[in-house]
C-alpha positions as CSV (number, residue, x, y, z in Angstrom):
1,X,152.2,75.4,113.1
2,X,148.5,75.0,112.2
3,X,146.0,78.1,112.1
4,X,143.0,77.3,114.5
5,X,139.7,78.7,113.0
6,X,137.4,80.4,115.8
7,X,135.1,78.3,116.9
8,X,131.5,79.7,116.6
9,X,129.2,79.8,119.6
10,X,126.7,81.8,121.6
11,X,129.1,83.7,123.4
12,X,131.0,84.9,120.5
13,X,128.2,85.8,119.0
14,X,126.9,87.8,121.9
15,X,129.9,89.6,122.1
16,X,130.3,90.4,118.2
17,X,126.5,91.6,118.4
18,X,127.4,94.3,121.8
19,X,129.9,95.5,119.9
20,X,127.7,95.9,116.7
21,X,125.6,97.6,119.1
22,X,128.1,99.9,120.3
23,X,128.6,100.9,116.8
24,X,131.9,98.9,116.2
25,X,133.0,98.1,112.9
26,X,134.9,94.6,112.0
27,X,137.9,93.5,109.5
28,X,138.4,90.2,109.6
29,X,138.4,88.7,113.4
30,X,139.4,92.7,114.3
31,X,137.0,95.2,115.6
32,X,137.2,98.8,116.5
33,X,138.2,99.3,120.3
34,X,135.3,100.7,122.0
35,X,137.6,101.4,125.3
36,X,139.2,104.1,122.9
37,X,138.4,106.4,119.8
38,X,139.5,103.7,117.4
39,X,139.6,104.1,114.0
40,X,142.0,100.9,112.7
41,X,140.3,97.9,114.4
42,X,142.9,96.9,117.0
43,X,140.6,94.5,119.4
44,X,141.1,91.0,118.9
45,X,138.0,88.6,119.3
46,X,138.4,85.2,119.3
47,X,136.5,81.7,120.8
48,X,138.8,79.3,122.0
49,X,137.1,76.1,124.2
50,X,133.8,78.0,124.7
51,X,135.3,81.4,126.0
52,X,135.6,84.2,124.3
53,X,139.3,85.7,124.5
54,X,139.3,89.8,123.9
55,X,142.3,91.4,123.5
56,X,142.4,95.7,122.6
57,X,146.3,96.2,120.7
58,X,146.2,99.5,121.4
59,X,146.8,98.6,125.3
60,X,143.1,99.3,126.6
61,X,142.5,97.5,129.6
62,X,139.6,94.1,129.3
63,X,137.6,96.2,132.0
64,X,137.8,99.4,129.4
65,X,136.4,97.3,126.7
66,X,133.6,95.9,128.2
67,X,132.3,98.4,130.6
């Protein structure tokens, strides 16, 4: 199976800059979980056909992360 690098684009960048906002910090394509007091990044961010796909590891909810 082939790795698929993210795709850059305005809405993953928009996204990645809210969560900068929100004080998140990032490792690698992870970033801390602002639905819940994360301290290991557990919310995956990716850009797959021109959506951005979020996904929180931990179990938070989408609606959780970006309320």
């Amino acid at each position: 199976m082939t790795a698929v690098a993210p795709i850059r684009g305005p809405a993953l960048e928009r996204v990645e800059a809210a969560l900068e906002r929100h004080g998140s910090m990032r490792k690698g394509r992870n970033w801390q979980c602002p639905g819940h007091g994360d301290r290991n990044p557990s919310l995956s961010v990716d850009a797959l056909d021109g959506r951005v796909l979020i996904q929180c590891r931990a179990g938070c909810e989408t609606s959780a992360v970006i309320a």
